[in-house]
N, CA, C and O atoms as a GROMACS GRO file, in nm:
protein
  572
    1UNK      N    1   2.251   1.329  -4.566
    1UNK     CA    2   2.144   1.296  -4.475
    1UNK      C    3   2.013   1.327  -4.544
    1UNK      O    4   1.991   1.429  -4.610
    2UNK      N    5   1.937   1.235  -4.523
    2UNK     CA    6   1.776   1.233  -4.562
    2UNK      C    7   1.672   1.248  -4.471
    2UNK      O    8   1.687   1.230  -4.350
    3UNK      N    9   1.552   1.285  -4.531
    3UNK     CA   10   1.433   1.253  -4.413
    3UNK      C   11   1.422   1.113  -4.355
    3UNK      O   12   1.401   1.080  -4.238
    4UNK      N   13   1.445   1.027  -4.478
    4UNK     CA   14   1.458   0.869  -4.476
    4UNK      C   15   1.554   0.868  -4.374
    4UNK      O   16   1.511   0.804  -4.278
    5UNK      N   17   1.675   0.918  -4.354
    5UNK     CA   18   1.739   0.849  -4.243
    5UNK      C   19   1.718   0.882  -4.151
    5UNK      O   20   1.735   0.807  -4.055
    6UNK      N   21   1.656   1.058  -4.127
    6UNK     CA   22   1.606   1.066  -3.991
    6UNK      C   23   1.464   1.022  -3.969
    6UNK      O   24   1.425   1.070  -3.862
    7UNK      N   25   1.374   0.952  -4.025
    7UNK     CA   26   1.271   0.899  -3.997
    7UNK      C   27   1.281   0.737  -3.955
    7UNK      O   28   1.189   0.664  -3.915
    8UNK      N   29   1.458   0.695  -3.981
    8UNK     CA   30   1.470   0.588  -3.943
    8UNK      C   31   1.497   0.578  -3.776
    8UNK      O   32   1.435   0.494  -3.710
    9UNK      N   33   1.574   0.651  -3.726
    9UNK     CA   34   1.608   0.722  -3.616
    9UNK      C   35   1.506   0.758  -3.522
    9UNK      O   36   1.498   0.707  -3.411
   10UNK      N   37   1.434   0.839  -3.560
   10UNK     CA   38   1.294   0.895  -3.480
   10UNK      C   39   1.216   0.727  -3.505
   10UNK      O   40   1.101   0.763  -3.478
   11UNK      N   41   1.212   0.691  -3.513
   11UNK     CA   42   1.090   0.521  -3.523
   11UNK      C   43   1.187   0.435  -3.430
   11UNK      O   44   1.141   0.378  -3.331
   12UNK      N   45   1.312   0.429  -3.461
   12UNK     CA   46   1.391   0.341  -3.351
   12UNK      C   47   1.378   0.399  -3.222
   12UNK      O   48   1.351   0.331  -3.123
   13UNK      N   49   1.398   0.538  -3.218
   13UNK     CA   50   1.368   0.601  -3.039
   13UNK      C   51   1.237   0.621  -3.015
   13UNK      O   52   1.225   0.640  -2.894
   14UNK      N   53   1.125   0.626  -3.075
   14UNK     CA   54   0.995   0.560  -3.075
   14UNK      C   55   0.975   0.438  -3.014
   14UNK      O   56   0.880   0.417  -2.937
   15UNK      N   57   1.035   0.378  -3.036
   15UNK     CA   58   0.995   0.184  -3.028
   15UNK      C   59   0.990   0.200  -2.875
   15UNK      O   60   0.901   0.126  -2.834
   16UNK      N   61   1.048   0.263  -2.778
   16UNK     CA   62   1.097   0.248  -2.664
   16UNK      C   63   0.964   0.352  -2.583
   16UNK      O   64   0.951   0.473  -2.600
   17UNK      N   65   0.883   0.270  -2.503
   17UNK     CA   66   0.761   0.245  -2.496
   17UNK      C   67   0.715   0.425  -2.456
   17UNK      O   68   0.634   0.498  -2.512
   18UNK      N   69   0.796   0.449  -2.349
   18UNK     CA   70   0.783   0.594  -2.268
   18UNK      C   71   0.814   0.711  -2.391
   18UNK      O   72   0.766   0.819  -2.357
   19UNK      N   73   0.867   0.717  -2.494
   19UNK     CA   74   0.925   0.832  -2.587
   19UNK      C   75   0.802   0.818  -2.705
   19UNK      O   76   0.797   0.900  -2.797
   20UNK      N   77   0.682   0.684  -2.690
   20UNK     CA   78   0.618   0.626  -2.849
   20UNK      C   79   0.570   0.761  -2.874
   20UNK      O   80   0.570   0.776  -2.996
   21UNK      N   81   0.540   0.839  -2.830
   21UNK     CA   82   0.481   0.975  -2.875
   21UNK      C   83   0.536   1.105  -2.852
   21UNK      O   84   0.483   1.206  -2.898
   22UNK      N   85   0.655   1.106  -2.772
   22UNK     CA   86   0.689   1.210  -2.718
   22UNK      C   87   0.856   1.229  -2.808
   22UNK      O   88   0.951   1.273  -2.742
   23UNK      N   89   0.874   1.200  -2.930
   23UNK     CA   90   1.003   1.236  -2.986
   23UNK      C   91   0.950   1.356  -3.087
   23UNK      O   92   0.840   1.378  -3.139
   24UNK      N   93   1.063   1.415  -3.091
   24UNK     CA   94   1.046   1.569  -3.195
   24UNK      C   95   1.158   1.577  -3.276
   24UNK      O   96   1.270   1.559  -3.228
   25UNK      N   97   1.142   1.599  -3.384
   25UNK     CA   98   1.256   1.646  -3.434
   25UNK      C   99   1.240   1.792  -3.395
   25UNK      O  100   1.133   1.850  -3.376
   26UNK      N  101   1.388   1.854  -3.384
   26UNK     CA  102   1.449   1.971  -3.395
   26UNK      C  103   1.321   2.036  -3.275
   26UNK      O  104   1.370   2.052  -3.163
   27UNK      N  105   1.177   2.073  -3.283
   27UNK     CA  106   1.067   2.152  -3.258
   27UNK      C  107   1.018   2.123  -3.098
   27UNK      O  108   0.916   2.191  -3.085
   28UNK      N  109   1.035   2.080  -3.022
   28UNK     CA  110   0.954   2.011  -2.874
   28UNK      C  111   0.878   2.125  -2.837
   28UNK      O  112   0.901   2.232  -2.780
   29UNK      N  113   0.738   2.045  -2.909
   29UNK     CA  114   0.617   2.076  -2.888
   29UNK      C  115   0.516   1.980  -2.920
   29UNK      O  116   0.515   1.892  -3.007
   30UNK      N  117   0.431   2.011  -2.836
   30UNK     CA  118   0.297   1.936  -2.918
   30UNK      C  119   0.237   1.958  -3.045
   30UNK      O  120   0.171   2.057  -3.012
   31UNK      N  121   0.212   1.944  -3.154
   31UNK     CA  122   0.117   1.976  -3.280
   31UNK      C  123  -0.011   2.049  -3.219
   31UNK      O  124  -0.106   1.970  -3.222
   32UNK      N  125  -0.039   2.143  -3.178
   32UNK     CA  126  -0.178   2.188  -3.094
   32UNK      C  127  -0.200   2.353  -3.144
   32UNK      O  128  -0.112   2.428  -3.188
   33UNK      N  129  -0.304   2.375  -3.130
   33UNK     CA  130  -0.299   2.532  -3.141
   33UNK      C  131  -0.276   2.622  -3.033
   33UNK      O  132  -0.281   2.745  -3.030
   34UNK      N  133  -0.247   2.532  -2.937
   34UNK     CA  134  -0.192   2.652  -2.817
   34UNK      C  135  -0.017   2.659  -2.842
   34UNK      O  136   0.035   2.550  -2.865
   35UNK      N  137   0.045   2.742  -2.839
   35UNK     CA  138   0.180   2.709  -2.860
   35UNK      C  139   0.236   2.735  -2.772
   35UNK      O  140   0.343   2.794  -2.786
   36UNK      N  141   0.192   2.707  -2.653
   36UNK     CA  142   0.249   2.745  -2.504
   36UNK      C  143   0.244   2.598  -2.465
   36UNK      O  144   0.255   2.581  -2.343
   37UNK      N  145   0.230   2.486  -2.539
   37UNK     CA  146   0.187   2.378  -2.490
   37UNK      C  147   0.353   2.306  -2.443
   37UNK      O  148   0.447   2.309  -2.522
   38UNK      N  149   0.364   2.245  -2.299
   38UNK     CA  150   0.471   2.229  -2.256
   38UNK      C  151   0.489   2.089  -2.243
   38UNK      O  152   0.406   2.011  -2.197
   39UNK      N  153   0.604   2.060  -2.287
   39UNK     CA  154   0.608   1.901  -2.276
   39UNK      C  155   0.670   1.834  -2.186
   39UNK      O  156   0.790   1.855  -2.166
   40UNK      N  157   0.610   1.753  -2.127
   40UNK     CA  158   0.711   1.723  -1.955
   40UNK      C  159   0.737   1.553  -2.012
   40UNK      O  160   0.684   1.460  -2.072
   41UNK      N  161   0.872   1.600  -1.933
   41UNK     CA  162   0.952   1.475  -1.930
   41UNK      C  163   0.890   1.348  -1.903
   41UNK      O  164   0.811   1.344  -1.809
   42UNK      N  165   0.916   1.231  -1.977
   42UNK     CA  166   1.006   1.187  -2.076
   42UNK      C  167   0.948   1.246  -2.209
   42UNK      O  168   0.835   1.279  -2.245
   43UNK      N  169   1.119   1.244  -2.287
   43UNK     CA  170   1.035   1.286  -2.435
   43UNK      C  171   1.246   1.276  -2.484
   43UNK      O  172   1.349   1.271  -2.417
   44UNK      N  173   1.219   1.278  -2.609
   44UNK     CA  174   1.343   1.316  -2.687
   44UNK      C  175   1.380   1.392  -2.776
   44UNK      O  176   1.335   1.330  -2.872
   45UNK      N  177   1.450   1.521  -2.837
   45UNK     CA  178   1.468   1.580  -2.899
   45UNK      C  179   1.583   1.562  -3.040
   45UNK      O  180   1.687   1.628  -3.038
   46UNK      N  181   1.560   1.490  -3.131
   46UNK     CA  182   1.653   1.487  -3.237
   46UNK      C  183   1.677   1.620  -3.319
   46UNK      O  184   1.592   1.697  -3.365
   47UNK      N  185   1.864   1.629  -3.329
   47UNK     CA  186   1.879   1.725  -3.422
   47UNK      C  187   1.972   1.669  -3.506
   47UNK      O  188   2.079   1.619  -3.469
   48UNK      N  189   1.921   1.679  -3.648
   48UNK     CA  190   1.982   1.605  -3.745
   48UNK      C  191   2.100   1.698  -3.771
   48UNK      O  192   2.114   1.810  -3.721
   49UNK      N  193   2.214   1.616  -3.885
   49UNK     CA  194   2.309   1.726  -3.926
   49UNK      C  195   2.332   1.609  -4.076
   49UNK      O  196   2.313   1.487  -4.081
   50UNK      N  197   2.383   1.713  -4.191
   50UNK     CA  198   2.458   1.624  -4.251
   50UNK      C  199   2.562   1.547  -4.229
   50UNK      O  200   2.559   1.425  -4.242
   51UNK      N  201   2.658   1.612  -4.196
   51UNK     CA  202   2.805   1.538  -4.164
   51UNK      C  203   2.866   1.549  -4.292
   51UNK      O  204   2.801   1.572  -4.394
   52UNK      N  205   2.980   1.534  -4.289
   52UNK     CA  206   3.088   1.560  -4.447
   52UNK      C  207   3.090   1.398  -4.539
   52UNK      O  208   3.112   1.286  -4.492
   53UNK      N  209   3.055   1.442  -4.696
   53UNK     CA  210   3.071   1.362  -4.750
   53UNK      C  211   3.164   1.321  -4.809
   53UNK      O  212   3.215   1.416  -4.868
   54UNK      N  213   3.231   1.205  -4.832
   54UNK     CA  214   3.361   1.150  -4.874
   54UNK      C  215   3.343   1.123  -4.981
   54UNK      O  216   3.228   1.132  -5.024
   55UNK      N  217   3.491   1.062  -5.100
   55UNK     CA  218   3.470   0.999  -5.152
   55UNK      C  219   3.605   0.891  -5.162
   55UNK      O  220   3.716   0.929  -5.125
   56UNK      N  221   3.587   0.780  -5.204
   56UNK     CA  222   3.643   0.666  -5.239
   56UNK      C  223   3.806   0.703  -5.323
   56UNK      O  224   3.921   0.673  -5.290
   57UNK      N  225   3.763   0.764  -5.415
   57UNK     CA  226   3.861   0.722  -5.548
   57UNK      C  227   3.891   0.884  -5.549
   57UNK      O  228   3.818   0.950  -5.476
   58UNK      N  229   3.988   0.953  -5.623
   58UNK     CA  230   4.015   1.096  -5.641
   58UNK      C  231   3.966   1.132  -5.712
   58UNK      O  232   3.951   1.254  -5.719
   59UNK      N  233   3.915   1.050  -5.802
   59UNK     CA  234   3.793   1.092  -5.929
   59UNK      C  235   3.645   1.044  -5.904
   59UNK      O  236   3.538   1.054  -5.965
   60UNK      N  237   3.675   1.003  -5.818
   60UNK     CA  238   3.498   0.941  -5.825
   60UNK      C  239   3.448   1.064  -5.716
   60UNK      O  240   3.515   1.120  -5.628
   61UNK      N  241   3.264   1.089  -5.766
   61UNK     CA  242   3.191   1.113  -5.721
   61UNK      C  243   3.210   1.129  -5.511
   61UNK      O  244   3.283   1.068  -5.432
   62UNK      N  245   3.120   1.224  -5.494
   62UNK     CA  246   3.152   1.246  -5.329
   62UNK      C  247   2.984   1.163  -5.314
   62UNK      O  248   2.872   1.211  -5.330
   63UNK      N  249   3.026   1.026  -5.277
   63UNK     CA  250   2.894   0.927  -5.263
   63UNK      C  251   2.858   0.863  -5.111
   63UNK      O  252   2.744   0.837  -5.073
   64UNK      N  253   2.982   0.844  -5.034
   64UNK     CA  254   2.957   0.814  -4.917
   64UNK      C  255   2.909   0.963  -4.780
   64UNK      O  256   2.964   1.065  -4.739
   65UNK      N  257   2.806   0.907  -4.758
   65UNK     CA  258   2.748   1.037  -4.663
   65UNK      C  259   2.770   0.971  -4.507
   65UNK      O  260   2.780   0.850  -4.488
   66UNK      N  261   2.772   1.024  -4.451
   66UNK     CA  262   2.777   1.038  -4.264
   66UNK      C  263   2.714   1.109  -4.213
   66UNK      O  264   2.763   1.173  -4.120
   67UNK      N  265   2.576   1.129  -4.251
   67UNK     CA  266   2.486   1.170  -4.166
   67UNK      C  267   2.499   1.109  -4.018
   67UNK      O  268   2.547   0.998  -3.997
   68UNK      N  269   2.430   1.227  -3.876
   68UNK     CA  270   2.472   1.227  -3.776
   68UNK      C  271   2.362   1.324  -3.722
   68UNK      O  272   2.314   1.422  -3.779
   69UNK      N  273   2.337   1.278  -3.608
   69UNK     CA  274   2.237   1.340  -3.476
   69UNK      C  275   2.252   1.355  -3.387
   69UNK      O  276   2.283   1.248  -3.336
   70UNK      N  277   2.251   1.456  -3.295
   70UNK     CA  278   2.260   1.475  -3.174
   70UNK      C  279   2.138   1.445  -3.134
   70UNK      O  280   2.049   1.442  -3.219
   71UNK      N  281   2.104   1.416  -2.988
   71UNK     CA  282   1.951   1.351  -2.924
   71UNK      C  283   1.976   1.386  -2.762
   71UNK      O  284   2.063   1.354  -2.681
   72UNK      N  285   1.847   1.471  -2.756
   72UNK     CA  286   1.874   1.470  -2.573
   72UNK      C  287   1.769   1.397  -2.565
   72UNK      O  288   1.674   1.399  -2.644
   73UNK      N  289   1.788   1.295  -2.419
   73UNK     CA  290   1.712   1.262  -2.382
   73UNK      C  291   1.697   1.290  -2.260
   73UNK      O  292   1.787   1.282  -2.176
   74UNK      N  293   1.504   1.347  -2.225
   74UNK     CA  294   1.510   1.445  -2.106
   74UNK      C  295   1.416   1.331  -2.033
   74UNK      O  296   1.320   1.285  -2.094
   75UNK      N  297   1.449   1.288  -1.898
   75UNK     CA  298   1.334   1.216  -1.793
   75UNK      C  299   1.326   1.305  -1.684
   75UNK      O  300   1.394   1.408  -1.679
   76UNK      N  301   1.231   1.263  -1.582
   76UNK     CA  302   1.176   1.326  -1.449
   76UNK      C  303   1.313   1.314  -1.374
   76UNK      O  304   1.373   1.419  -1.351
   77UNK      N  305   1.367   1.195  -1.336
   77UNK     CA  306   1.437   1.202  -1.251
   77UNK      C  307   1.576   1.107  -1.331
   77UNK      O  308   1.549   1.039  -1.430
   78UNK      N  309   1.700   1.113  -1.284
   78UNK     CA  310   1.818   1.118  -1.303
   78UNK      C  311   1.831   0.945  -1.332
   78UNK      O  312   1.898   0.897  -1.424
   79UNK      N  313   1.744   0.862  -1.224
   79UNK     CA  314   1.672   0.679  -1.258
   79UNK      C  315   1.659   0.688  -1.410
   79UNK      O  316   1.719   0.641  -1.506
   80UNK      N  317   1.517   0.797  -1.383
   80UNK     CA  318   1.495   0.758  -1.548
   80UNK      C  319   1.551   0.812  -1.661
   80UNK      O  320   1.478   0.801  -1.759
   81UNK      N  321   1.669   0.874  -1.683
   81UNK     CA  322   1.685   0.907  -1.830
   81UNK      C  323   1.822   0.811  -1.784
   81UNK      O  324   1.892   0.777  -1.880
   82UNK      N  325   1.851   0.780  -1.694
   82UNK     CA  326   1.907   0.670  -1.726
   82UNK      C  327   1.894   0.543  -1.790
   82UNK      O  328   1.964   0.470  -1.860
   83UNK      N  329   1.752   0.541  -1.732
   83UNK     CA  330   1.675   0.407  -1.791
   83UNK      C  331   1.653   0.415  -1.942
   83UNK      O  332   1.679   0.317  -2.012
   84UNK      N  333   1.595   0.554  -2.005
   84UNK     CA  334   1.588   0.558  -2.112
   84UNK      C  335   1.687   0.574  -2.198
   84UNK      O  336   1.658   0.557  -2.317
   85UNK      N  337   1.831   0.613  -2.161
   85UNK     CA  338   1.942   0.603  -2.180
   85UNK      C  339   1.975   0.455  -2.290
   85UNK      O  340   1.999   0.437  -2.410
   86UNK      N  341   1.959   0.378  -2.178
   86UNK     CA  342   1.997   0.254  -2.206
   86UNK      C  343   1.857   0.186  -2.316
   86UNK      O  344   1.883   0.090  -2.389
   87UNK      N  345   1.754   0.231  -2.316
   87UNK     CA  346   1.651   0.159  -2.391
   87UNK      C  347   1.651   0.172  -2.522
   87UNK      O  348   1.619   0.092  -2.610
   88UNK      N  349   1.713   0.344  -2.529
   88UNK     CA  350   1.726   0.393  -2.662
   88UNK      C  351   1.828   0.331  -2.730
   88UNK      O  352   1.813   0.271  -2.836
   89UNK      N  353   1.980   0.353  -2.641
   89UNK     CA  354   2.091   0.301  -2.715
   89UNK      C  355   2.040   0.125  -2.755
   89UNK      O  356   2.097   0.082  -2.856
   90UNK      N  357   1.955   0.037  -2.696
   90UNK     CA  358   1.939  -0.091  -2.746
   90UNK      C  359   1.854  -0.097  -2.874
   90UNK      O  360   1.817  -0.199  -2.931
   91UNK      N  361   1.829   0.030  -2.907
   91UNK     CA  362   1.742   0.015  -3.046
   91UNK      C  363   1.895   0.067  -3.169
   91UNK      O  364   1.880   0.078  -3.291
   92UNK      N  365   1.974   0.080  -3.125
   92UNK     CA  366   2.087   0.132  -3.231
   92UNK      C  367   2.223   0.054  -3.197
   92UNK      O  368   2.305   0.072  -3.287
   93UNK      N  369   2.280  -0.042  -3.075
   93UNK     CA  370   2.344  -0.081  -3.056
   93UNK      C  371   2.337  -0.256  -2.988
   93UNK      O  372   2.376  -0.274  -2.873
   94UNK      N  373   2.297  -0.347  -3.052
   94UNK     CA  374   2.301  -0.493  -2.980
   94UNK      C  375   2.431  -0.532  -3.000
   94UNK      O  376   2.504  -0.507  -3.096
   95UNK      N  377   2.457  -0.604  -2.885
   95UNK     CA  378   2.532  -0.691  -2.788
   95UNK      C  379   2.661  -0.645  -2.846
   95UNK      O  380   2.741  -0.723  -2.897
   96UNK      N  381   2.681  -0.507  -2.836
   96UNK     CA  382   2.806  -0.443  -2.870
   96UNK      C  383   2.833  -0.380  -3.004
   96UNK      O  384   2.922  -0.305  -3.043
   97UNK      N  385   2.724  -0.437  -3.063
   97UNK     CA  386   2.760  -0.359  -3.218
   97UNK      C  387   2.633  -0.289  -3.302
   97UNK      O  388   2.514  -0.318  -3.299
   98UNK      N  389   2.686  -0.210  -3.359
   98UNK     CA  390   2.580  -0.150  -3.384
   98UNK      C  391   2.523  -0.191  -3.509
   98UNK      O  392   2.583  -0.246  -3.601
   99UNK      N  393   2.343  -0.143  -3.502
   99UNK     CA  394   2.263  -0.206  -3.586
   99UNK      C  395   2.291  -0.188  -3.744
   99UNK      O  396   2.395  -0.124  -3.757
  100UNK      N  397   2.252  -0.213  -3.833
  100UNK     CA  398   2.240  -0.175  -3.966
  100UNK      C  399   2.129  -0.087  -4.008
  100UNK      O  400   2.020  -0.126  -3.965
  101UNK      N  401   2.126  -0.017  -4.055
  101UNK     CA  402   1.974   0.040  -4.088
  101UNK      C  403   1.908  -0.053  -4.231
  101UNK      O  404   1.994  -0.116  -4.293
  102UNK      N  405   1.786  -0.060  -4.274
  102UNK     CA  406   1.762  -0.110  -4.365
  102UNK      C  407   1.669   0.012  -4.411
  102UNK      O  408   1.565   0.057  -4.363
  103UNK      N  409   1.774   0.060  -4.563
  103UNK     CA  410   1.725   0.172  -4.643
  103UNK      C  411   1.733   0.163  -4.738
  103UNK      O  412   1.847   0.164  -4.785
  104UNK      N  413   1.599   0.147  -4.840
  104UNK     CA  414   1.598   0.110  -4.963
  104UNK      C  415   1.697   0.186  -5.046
  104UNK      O  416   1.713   0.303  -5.012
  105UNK      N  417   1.807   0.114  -5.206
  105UNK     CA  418   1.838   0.193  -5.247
  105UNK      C  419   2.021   0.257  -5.203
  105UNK      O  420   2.103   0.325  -5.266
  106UNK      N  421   2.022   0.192  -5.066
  106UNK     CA  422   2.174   0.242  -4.998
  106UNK      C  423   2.213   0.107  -4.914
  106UNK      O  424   2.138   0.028  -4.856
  107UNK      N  425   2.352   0.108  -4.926
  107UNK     CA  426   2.413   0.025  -4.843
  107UNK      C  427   2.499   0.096  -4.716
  107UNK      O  428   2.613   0.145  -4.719
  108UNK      N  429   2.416   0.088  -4.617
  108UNK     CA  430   2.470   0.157  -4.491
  108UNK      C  431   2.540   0.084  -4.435
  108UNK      O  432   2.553  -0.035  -4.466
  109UNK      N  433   2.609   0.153  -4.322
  109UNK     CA  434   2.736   0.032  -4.207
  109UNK      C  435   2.649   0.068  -4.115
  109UNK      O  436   2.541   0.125  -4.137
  110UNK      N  437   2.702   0.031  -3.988
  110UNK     CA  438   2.616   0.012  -3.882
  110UNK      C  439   2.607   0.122  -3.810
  110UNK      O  440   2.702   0.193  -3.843
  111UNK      N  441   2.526   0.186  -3.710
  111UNK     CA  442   2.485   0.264  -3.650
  111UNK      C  443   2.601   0.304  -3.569
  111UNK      O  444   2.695   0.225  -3.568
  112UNK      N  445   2.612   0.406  -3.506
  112UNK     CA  446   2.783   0.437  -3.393
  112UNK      C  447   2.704   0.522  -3.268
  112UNK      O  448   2.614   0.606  -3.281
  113UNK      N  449   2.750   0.486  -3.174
  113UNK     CA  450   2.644   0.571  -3.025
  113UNK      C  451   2.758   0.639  -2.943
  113UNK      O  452   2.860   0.578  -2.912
  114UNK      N  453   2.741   0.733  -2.919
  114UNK     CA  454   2.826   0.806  -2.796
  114UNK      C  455   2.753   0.889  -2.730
  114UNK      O  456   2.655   0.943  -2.780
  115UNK      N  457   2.805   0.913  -2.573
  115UNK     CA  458   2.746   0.990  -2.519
  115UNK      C  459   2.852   1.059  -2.433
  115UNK      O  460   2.892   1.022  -2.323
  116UNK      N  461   2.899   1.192  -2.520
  116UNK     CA  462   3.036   1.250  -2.500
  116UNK      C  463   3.049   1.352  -2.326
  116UNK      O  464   3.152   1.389  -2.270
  117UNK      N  465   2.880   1.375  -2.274
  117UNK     CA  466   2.940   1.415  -2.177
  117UNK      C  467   2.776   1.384  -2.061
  117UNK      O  468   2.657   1.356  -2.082
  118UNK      N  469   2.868   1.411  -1.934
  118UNK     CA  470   2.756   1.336  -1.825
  118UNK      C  471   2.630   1.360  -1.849
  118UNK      O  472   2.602   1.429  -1.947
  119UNK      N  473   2.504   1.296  -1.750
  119UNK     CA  474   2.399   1.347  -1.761
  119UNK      C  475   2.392   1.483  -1.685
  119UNK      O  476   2.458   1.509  -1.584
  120UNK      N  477   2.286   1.580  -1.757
  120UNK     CA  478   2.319   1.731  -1.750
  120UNK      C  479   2.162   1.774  -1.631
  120UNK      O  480   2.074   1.690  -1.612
  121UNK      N  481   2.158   1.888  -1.579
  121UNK     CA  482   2.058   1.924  -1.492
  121UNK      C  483   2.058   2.038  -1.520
  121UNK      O  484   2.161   2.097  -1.488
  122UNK      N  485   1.927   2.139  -1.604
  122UNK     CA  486   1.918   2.240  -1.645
  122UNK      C  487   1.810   2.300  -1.533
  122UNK      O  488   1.691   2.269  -1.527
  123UNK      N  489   1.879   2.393  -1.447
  123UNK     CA  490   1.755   2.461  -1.360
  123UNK      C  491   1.758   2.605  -1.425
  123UNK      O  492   1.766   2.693  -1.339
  124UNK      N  493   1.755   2.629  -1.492
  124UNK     CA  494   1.753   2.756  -1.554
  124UNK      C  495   1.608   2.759  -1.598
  124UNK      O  496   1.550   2.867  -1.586
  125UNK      N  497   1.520   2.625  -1.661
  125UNK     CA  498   1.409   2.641  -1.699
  125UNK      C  499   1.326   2.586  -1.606
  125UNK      O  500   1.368   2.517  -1.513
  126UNK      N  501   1.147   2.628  -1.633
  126UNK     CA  502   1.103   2.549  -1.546
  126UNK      C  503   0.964   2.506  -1.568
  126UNK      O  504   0.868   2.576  -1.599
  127UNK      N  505   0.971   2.354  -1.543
  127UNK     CA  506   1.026   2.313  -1.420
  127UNK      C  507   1.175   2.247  -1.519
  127UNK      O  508   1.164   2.236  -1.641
  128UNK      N  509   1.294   2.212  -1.454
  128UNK     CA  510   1.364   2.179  -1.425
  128UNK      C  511   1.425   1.996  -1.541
  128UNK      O  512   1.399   1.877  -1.526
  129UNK      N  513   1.501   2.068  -1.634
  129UNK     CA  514   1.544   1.955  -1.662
  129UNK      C  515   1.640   1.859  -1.672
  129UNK      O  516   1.749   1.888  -1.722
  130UNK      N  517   1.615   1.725  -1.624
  130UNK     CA  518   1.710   1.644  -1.656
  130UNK      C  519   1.776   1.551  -1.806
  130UNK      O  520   1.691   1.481  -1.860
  131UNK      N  521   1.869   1.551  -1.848
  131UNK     CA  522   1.896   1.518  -1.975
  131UNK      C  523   2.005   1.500  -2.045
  131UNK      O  524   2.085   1.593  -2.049
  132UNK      N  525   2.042   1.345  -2.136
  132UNK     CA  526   2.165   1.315  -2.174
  132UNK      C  527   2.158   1.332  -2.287
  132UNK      O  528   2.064   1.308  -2.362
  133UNK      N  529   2.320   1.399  -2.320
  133UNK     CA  530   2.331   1.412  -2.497
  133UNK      C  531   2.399   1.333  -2.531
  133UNK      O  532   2.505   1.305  -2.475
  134UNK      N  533   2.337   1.257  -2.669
  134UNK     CA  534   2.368   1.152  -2.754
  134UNK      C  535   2.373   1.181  -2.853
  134UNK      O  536   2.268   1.219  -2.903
  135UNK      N  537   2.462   1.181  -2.912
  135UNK     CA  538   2.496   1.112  -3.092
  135UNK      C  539   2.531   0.994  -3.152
  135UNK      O  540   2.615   0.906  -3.131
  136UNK      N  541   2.444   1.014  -3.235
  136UNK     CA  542   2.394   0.892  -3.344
  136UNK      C  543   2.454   0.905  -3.461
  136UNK      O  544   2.419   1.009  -3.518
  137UNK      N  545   2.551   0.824  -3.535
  137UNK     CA  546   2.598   0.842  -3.655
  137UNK      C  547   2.608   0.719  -3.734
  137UNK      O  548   2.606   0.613  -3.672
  138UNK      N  549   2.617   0.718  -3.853
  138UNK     CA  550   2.662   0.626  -3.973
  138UNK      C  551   2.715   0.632  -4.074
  138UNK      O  552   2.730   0.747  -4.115
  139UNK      N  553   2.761   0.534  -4.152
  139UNK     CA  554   2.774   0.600  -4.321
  139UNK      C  555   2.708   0.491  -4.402
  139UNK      O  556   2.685   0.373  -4.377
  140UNK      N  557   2.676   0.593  -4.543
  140UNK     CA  558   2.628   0.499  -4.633
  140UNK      C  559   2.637   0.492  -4.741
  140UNK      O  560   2.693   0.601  -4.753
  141UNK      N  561   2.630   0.451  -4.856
  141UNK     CA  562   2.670   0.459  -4.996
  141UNK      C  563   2.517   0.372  -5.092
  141UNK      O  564   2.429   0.290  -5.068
  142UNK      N  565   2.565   0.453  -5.200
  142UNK     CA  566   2.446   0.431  -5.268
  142UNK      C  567   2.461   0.276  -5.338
  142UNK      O  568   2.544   0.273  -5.429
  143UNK      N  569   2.404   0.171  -5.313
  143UNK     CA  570   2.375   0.046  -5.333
  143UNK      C  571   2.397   0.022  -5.452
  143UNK      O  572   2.377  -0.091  -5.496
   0.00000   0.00000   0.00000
């Protein structure tokens, strides 16, 4: 995993009009000098991971990577991270299959989406959040 691939990731959950400013990697915060600064829903949180690298041949090089992200996505109400649910997955998944990334230099397969468990309701903080976890994965090999 690269910055390149998570900067591909953070720009695709960007595109989706309500998150254009409100995605973070790993940090959810504003860039500000108050650091109490609180960010209210909608917004998205990416956490990158490598994932295990393979290889092809028993002698060849460990070249294919599977980088992989987990992503909450937090809205006001239970409507909307549904809504954004679905806006996000259409930037990584059309009409059933998933996208390709275009990354100079690598030949990637297509994007993979799951969302392994319900949408979640954290009242522990506050105010109060709503939010689905998603992972984002691929593989790729050097071109």
């Amino acid at each position: 995993m690269s910055r390149i691939h998570t900067a591909d990731v953070k720009a695709r959950i960007e595109a989706v009009s309500l998150l254009a400013s409100k995605t973070f990697v790993v940090l959810v915060k504003y860039p500000a000098p108050n650091e109490q600064t609180i960010v209210k829903a909608p917004y998205a949180a990416i956490y990158p991971a490598n994932g295990t690298n393979t290889q092809a041949r028993l002698t060849g090089p460990k070249l294919t990577q599977h980088p992989s992200w987990t992503v909450h996505i937090v809205g006001a109400t239970v409507d909307m991270t549904t809504r954004l649910i679905e806006d996000v997955e259409a930037q990584f998944i059309l009409g059933g299959f998933g996208i390709r990334p275009d990354i100079a230099g690598e030949n990637p397969g297509r994007y993979e989406w799951s969302q392994p468990i319900p949408i979640q309701y954290d009242s522990d903080v506050s105010p109060p959040l709503i939010y689905a976890v998603v992972e984002i994965d691929f593989y790729t090999e050097p071109a």
